[in-house]
PyMOL CGO cylinders between C-alpha atoms (Angstrom):
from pymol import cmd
from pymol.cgo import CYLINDER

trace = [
    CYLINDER, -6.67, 1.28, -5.66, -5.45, 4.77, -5.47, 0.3, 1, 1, 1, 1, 1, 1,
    CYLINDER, -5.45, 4.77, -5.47, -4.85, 7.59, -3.12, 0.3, 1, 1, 1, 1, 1, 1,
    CYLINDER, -4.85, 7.59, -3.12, -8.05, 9.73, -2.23, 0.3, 1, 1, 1, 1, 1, 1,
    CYLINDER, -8.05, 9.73, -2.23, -5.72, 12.68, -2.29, 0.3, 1, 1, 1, 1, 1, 1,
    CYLINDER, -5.72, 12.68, -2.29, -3.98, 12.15, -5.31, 0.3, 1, 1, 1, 1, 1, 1,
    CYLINDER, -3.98, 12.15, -5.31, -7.74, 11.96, -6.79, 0.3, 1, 1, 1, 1, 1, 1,
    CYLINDER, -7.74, 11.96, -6.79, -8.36, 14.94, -5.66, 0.3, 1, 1, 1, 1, 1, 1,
    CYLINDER, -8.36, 14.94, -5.66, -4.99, 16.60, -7.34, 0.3, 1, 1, 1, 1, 1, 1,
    CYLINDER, -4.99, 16.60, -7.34, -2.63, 16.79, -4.37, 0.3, 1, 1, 1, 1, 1, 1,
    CYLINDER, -2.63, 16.79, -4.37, 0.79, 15.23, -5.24, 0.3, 1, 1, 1, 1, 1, 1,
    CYLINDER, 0.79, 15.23, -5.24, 2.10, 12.17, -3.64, 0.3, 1, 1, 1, 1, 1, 1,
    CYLINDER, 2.10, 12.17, -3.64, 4.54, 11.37, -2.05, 0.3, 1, 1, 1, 1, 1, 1,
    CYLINDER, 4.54, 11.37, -2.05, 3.76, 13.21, 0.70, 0.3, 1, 1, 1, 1, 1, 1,
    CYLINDER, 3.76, 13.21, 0.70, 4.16, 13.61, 4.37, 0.3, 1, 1, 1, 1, 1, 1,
    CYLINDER, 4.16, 13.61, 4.37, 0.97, 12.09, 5.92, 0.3, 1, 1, 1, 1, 1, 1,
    CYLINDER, 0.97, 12.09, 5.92, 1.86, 11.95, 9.86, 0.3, 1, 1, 1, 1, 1, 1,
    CYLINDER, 1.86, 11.95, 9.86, 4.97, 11.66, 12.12, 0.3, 1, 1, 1, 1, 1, 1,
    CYLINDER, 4.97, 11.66, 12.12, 4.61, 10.00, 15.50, 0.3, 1, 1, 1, 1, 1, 1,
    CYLINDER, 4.61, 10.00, 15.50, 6.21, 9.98, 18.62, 0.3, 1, 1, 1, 1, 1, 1,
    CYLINDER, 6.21, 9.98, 18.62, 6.41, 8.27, 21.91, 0.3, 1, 1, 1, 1, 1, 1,
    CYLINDER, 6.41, 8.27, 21.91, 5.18, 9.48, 25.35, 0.3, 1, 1, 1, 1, 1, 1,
    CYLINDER, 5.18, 9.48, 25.35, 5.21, 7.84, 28.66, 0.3, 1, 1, 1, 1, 1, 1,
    CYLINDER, 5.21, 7.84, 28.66, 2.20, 5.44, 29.29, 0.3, 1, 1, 1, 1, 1, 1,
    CYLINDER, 2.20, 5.44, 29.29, -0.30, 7.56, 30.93, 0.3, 1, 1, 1, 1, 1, 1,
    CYLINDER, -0.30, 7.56, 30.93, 0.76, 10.88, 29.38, 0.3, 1, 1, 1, 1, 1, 1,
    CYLINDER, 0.76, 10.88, 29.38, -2.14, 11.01, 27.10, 0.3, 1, 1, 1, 1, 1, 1,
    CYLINDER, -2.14, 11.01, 27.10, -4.03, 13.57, 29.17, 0.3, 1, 1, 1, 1, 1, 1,
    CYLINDER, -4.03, 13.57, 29.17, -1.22, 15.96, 29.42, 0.3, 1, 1, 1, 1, 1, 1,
    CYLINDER, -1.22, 15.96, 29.42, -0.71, 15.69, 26.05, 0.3, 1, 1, 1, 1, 1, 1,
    CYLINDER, -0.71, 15.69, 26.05, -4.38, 16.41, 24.70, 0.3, 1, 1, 1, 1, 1, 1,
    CYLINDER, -4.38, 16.41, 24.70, -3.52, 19.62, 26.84, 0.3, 1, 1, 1, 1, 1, 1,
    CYLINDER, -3.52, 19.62, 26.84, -0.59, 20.74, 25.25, 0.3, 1, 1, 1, 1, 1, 1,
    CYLINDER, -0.59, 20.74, 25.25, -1.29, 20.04, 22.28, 0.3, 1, 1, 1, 1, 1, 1,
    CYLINDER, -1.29, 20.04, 22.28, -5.49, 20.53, 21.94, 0.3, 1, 1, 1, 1, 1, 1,
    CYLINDER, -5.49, 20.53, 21.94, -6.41, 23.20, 24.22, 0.3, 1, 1, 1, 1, 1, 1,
    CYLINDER, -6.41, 23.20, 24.22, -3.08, 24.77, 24.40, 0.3, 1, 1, 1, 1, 1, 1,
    CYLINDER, -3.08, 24.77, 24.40, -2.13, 24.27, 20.75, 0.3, 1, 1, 1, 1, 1, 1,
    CYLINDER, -2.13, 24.27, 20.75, -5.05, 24.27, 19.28, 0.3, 1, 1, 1, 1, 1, 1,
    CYLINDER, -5.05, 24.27, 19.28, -5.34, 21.02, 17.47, 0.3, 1, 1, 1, 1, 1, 1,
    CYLINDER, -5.34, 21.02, 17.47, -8.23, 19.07, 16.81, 0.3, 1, 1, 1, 1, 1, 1,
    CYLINDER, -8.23, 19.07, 16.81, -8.04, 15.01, 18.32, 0.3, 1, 1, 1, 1, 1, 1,
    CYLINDER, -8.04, 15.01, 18.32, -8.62, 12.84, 15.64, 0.3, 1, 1, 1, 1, 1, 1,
    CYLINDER, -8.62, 12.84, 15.64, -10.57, 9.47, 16.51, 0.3, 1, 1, 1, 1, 1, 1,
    CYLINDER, -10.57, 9.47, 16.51, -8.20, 6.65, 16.23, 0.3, 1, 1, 1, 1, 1, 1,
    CYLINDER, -8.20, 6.65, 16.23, -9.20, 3.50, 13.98, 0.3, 1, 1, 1, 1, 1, 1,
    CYLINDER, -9.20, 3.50, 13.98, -10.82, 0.90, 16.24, 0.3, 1, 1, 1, 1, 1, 1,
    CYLINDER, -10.82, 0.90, 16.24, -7.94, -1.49, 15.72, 0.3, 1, 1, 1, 1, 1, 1,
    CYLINDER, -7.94, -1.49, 15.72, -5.66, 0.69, 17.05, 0.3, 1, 1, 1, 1, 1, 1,
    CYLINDER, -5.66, 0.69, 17.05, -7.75, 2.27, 20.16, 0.3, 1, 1, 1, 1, 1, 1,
    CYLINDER, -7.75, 2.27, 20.16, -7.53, 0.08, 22.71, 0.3, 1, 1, 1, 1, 1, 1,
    CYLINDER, -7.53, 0.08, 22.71, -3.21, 0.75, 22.87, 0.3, 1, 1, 1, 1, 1, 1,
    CYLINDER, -3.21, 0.75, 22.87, -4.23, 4.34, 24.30, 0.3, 1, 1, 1, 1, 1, 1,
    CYLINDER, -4.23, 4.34, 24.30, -2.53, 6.21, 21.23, 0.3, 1, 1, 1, 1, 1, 1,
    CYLINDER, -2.53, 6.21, 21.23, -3.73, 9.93, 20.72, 0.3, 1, 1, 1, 1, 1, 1,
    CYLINDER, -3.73, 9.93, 20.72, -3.98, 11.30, 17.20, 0.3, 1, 1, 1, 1, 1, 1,
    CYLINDER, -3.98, 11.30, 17.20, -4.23, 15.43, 16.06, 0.3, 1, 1, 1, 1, 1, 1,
    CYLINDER, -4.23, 15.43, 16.06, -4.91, 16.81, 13.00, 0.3, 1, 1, 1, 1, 1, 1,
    CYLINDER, -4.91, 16.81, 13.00, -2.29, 18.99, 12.03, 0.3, 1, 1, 1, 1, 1, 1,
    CYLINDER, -2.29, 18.99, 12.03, -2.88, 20.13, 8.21, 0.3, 1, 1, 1, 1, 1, 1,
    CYLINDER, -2.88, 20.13, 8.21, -5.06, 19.16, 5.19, 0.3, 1, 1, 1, 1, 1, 1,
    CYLINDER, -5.06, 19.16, 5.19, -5.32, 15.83, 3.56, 0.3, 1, 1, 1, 1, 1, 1,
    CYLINDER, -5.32, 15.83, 3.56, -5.27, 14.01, 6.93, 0.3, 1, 1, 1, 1, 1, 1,
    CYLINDER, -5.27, 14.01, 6.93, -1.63, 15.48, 7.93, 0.3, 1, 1, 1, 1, 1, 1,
    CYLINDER, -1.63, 15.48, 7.93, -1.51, 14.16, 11.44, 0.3, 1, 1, 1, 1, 1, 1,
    CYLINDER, -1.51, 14.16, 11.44, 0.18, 13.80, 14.61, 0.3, 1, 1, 1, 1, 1, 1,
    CYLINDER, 0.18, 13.80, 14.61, 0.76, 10.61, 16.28, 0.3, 1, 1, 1, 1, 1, 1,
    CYLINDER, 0.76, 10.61, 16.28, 1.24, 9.66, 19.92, 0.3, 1, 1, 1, 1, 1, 1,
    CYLINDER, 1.24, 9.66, 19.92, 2.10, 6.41, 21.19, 0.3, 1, 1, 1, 1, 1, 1,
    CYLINDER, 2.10, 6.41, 21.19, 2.76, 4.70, 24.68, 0.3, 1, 1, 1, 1, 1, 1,
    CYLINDER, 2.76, 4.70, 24.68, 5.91, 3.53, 25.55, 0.3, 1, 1, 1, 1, 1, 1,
    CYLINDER, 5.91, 3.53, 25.55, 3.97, 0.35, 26.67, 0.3, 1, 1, 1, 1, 1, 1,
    CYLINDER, 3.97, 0.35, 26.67, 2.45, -0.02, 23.39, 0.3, 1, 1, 1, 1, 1, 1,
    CYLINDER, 2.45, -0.02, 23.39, 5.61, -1.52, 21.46, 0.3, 1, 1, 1, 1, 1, 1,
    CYLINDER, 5.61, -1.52, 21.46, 7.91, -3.68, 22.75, 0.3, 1, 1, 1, 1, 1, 1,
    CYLINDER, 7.91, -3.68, 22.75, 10.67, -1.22, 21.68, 0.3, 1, 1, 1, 1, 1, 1,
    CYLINDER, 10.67, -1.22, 21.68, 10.04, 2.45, 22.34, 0.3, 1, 1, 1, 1, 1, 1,
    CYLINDER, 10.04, 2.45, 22.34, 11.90, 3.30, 20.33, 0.3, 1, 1, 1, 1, 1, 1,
    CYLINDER, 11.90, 3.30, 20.33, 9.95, 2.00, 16.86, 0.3, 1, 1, 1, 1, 1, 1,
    CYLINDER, 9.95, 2.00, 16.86, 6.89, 4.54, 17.77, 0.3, 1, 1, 1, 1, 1, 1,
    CYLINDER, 6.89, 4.54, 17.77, 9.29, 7.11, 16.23, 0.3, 1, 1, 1, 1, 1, 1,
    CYLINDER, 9.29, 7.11, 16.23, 8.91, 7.48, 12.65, 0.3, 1, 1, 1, 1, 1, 1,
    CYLINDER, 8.91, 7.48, 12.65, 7.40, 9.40, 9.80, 0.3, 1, 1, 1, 1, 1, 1,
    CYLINDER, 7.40, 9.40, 9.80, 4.72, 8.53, 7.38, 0.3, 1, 1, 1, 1, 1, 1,
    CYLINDER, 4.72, 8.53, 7.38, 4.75, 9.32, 3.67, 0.3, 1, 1, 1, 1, 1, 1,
    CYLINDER, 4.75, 9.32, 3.67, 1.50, 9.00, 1.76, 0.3, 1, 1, 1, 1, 1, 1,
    CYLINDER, 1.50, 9.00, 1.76, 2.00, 6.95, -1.53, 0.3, 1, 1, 1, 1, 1, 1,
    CYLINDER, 2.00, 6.95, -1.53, -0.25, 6.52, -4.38, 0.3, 1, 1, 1, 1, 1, 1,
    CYLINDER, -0.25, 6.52, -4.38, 1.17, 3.32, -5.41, 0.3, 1, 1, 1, 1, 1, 1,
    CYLINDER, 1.17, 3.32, -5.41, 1.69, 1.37, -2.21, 0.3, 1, 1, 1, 1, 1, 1,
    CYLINDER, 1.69, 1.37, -2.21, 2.94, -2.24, -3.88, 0.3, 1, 1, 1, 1, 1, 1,
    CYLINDER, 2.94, -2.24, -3.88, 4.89, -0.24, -6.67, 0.3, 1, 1, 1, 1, 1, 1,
    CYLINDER, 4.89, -0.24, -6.67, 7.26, 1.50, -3.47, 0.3, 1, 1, 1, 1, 1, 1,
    CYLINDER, 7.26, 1.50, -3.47, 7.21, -2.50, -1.54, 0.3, 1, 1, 1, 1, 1, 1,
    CYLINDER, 7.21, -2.50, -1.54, 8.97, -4.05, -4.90, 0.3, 1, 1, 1, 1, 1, 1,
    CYLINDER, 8.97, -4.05, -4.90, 11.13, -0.99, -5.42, 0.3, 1, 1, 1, 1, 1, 1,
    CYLINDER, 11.13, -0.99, -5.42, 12.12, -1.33, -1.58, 0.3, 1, 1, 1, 1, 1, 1,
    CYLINDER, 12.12, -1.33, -1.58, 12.66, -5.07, -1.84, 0.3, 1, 1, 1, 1, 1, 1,
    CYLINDER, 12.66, -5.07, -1.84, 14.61, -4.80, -5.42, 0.3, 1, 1, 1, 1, 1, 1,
    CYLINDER, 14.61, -4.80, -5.42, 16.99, -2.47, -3.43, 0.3, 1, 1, 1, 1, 1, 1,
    CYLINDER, 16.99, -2.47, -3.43, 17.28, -4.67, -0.69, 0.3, 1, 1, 1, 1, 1, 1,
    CYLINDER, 17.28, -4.67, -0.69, 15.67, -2.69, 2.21, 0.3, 1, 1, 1, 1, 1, 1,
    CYLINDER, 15.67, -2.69, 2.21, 13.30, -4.61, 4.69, 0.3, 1, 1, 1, 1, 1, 1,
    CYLINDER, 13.30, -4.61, 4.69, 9.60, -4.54, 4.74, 0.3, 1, 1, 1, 1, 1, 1,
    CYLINDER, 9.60, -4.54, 4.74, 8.10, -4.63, 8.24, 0.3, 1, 1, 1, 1, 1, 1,
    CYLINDER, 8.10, -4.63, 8.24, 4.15, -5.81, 8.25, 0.3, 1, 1, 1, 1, 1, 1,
    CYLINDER, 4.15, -5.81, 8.25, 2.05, -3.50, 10.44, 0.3, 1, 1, 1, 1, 1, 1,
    CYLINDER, 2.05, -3.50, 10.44, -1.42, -3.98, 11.92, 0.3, 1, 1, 1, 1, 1, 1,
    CYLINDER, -1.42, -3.98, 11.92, -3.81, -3.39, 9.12, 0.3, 1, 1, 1, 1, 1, 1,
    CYLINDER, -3.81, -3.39, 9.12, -6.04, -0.15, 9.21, 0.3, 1, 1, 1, 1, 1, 1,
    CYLINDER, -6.04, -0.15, 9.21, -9.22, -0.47, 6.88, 0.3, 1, 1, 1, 1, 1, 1,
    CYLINDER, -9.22, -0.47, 6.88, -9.02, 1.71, 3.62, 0.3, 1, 1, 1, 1, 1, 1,
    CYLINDER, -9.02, 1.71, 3.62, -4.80, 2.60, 4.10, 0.3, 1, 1, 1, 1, 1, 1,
    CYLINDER, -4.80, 2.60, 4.10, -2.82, -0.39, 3.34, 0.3, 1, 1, 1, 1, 1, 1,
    CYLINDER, -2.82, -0.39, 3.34, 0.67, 0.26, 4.66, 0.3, 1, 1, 1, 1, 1, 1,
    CYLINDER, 0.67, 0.26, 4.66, 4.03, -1.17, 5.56, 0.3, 1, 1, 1, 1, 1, 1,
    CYLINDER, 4.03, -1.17, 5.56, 7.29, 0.16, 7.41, 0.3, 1, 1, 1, 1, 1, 1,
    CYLINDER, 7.29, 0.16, 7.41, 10.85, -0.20, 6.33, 0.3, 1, 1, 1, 1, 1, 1,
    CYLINDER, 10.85, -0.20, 6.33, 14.37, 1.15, 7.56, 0.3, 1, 1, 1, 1, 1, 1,
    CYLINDER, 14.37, 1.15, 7.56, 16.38, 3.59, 5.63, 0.3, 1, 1, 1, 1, 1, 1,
    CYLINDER, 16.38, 3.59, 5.63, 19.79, 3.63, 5.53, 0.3, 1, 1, 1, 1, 1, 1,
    CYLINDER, 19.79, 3.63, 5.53, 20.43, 5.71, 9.19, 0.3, 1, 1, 1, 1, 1, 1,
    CYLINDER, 20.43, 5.71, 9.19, 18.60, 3.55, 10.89, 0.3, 1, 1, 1, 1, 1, 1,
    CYLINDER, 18.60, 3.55, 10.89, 14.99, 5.81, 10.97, 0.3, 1, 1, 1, 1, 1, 1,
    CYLINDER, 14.99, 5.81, 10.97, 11.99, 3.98, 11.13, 0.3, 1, 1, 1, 1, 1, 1,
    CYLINDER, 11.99, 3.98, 11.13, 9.89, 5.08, 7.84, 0.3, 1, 1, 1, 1, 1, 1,
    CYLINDER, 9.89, 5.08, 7.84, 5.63, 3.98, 7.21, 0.3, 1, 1, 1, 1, 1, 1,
    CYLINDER, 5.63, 3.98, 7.21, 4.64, 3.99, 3.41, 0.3, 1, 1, 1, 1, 1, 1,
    CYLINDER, 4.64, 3.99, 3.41, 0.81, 3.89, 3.15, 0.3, 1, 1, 1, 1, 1, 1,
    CYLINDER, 0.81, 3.89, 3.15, -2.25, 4.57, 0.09, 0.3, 1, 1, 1, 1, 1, 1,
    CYLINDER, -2.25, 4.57, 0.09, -5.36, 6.05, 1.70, 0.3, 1, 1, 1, 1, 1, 1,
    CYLINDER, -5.36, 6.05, 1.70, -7.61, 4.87, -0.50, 0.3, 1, 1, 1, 1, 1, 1,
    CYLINDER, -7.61, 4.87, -0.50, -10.90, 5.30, 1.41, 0.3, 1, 1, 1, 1, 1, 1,
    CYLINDER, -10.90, 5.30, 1.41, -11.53, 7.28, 5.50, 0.3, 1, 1, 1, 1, 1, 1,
    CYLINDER, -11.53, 7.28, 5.50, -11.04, 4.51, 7.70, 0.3, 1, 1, 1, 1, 1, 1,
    CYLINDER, -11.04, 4.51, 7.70, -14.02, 5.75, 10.24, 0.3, 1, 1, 1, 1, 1, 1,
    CYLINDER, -14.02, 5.75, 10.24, -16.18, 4.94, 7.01, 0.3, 1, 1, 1, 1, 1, 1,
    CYLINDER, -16.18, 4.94, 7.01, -14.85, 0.92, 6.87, 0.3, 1, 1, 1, 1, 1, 1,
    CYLINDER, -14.85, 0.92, 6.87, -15.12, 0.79, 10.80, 0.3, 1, 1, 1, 1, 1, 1,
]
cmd.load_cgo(trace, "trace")
């Protein structure tokens, strides 16, 4: 299946979301700074994924998001640090990654964006995904 967005005539790839870490219980501080102070609109996270206590903006068209993530949410900080690039072609970028030898790291599925991480050659933790369909729909 392919990208909503690409549908629609937006060109892929694309940056769909970046996310970062916070402290666990910083979630309230940072709907502050970043909703009422900033401005940005809090996004409703897939069910899957709400019960972790992550926070998600909107921050652009075609569902350009921001991510936030407890530190108690991964077992390594560290790997709620990454960027998100929106593919329309999700298994075509998983051989291409696996012909050139880069690892592909399974993530918790979300309905209607099939996605995977790998690890590019610094080290930075990067998530490929399709939306093919809003997940609040699926849910």
């Amino acid at each position: 299946m392919s990208s909503i967005y690409q549908r629609q005539g937006m060109r892929l790839p694309r940056l769909q979301h970046v996310s970062l870490p916070i402290r666990d219980g910083a979630q309230e501080s940072i709907r502050a700074f970043y909703g009422e102070l900033l401005g940005l609109e809090e996004k409703l996270v897939p069910a899957i994924l709400r019960s972790k206590g992550l926070v998600w903006f909107a921050a652009g068209d075609g569902e350009m998001e921001l991510h936030f993530i407890p530190d108690s949410y991964l077992p390594h900080p560290e790997e709620g640090r990454h960027f998100c690039l929106e593919v329309n072609n999700l298994d075509e970028y998983q051989q291409r990654l696996t012909s050139a030898g880069y690892p592909l790291i399974e993530a918790a599925p979300i309905p209607g964006r099939p996605r995977i991480f790998t690890i590019d050659p610094c080290g930075n933790r990067l998530e490929l995904t399709t939306i093919e369909s809003d997940y609040q729909q699926a849910e």
